[in-house]
Structures are given as structure tokens and as C-alpha cells.
TIZATOR-61559 format. One record per residue (C-alpha): residue number from 1; x negated, z negated, y negated. Coordinates in pm, 1 decimal, padded with zeros to 6 digits. Example, Ala and Ser with C-alpha at 12.3 -4.5 7.8 and 13.67 -1.06 7.14 Angstrom:
<sites>
site i=1, X=-01230.0, Z=-00780.0, Y=00450.0;
site i=2, X=-01367.0, Z=-00714.0, Y=00106.0;
</sites>
This chain:
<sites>
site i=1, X=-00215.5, Z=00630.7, Y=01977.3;
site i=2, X=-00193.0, Z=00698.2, Y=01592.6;
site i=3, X=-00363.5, Z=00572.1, Y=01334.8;
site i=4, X=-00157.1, Z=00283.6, Y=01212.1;
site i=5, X=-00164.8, Z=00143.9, Y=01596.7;
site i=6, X=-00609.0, Z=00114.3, Y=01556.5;
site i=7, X=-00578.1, Z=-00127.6, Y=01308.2;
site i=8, X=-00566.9, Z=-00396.8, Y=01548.1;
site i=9, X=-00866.4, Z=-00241.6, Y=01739.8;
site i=10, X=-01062.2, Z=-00215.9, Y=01437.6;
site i=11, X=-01012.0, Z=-00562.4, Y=01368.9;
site i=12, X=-01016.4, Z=-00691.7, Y=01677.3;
site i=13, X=-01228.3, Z=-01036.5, Y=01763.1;
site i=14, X=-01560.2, Z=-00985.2, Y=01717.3;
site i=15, X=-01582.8, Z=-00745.0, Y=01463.3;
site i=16, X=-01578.3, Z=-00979.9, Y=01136.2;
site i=17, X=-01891.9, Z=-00783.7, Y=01064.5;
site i=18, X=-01803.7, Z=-00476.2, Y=01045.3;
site i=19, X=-01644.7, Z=-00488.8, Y=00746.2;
site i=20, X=-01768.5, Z=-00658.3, Y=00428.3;
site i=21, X=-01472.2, Z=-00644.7, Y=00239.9;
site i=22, X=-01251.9, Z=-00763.9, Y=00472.9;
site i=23, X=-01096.5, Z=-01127.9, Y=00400.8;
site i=24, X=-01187.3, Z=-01376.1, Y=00690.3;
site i=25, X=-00841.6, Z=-01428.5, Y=00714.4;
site i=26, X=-00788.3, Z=-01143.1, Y=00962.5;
site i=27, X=-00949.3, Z=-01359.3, Y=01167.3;
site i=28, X=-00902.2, Z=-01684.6, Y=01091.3;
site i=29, X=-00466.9, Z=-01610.7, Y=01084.8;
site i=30, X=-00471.1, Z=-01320.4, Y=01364.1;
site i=31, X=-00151.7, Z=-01366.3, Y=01471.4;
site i=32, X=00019.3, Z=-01302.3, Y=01075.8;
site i=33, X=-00255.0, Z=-00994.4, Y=01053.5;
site i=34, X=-00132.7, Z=-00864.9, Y=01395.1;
site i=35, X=00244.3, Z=-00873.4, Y=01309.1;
site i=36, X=00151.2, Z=-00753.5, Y=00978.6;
site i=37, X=-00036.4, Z=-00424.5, Y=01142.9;
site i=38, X=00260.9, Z=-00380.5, Y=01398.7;
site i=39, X=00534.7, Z=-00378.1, Y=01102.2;
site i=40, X=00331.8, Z=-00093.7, Y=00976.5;
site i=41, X=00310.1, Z=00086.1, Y=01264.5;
site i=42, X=00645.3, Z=00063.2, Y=01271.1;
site i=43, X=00755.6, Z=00192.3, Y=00925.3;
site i=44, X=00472.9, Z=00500.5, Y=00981.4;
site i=45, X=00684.6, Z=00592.4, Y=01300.4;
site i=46, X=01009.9, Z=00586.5, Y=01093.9;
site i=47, X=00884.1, Z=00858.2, Y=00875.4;
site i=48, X=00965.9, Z=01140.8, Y=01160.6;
site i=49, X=01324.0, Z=00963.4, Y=01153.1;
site i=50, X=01410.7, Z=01010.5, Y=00809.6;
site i=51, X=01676.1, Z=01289.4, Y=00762.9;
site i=52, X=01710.1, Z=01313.8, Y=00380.5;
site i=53, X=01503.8, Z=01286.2, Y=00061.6;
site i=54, X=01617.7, Z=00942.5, Y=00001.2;
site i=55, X=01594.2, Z=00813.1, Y=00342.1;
site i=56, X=01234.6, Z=00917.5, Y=00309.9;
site i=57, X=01200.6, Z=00774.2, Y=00001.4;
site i=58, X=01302.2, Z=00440.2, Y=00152.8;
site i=59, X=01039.7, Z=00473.0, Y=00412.7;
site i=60, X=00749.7, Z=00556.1, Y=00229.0;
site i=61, X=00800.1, Z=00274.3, Y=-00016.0;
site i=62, X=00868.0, Z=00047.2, Y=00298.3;
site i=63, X=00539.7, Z=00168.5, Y=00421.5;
site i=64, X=00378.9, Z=00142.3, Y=00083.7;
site i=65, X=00469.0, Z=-00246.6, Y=00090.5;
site i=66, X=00334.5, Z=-00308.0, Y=00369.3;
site i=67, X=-00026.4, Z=-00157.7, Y=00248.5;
site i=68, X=00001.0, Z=-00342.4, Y=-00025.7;
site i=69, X=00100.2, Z=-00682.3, Y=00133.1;
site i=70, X=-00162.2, Z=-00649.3, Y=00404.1;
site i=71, X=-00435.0, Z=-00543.5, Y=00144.7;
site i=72, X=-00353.2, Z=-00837.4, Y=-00102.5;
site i=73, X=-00403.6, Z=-01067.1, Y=00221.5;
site i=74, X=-00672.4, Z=-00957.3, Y=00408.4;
site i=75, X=-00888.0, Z=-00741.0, Y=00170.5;
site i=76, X=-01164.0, Z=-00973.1, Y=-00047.7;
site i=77, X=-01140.9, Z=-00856.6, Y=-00389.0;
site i=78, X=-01428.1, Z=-00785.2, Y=-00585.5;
site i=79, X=-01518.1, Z=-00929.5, Y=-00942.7;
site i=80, X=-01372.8, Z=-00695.2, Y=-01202.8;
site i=81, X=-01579.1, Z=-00542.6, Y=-01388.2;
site i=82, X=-01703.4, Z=-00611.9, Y=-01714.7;
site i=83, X=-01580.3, Z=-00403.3, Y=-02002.5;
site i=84, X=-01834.8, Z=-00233.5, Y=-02238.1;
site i=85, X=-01847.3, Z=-00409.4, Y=-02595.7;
site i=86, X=-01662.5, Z=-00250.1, Y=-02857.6;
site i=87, X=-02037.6, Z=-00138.7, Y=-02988.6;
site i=88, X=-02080.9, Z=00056.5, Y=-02702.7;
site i=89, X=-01760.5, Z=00213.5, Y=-02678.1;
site i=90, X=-01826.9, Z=00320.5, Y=-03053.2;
site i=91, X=-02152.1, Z=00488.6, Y=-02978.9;
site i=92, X=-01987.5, Z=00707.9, Y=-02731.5;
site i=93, X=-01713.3, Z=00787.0, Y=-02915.9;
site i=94, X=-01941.6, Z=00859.6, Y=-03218.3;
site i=95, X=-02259.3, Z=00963.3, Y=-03064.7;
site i=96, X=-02275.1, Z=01320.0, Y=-02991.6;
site i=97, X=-02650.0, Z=01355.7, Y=-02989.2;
site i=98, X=-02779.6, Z=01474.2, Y=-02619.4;
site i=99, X=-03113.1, Z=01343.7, Y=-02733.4;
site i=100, X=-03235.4, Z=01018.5, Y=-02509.8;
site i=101, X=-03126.8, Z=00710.6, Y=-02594.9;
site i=102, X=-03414.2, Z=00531.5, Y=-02745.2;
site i=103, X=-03448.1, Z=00826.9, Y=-02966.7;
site i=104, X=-03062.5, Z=00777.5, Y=-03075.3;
site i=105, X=-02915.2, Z=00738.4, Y=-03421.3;
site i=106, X=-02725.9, Z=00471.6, Y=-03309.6;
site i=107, X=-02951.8, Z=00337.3, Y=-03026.6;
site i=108, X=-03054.2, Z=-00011.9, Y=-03249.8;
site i=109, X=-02705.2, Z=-00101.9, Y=-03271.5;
site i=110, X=-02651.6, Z=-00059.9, Y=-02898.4;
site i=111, X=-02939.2, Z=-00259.0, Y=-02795.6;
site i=112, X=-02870.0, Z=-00536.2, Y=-03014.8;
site i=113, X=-02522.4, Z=-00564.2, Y=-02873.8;
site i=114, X=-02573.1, Z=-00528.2, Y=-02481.2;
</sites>
């Protein structure tokens, strides 16, 4: 069995769980999730098939949609995260000083902004 095929055993029924950033959706729509883990295994067996460059080429990017399909479904995405202030970024562009922070030319500026 390869890899692609224990994607259904490692989301199998009673392992919502396991995995905190998976979407409930594996579980809640198992039957789209399965077909979506059998197309992969599918396109990662077609890789051995491919002849050429470009017939390769076709298959990775086949496989690479269905990651990305599958991960846009069933995967819960996380909050991004919050940029630094344009302060901040200044003092670390600017700041060269390897003394502590507190102790920091610019450390009253950064503290005021965060």
C-alpha cells in the first residue's frame, strides 16, 4: 500500500481527534473526502506511467491540484498572522545594536507602538 492509499486510514471514522487542523468536514462529507483521496491515489500511480518530460509535467500538476483542492477543503486554516507595525519593522532595519532591548536606542519608540 503506498502512501497516498493511507489517507483514508488516517482519516478513517473515529479519528476526528487526531488531528487538530483537520476540517470536520472529512467527516461530516466522507464520501467527497474519500473520492477526493482515491483521485489522488490515482494521479500518484500515474507518475511511473509518464514517458516524457511533459507527460510528467502533466501529472505532477494533476497531482498538485488535487493537494491543493483537498487541503482548501478539509484543512482548517489558521488566523493569519498579524504583521509587525511599520515602527517595528524600522527598528530592525535601523537597529544594529546587539545590546538588549530595553537598553536600545530605539527601544521607546518600539514600546510605544506595540
Amino acid at each position: 500500500m503506498g502512501n497516498a492509499a493511507k489517507i483514508k486510514a488516517a482519516f478513517a471514522p473515529g479519528t476526528d481527534t487526531n488531528d487538530p487542523g483537520a476540517a470536520p468536514a472529512i467527516w461530516t462529507d466522507a464520501a467527497a473526502f474519500n473520492a477526493a483521496a482515491d483521485k489522488f491515489a490515482a494521479d500518484a500511480a500515474n507518475i511511473g506511467a509518464a514517458t516524457d518530460g511533459p507527460s510528467l509535467q502533466a501529472t505532477v500538476m494533476a497531482l498538485q491540484g488535487d493537494c491543493g483542492g483537498c487541503h482548501r477543503t478539509y484543512r482548517r486554516h489558521a488566523a493569519a498572522p498579524r504583521r509587525a507595525s511599520r515602527a517595528v519593522s524600522r527598528f530592525f532595519r535601523k537597529c544594529s545594536s546587539r545590546r538588549p532591548l530595553a537598553a536600545c536606542c530605539a527601544a521607546p519608540i518600539l514600546h510605544r507602538t506595540i
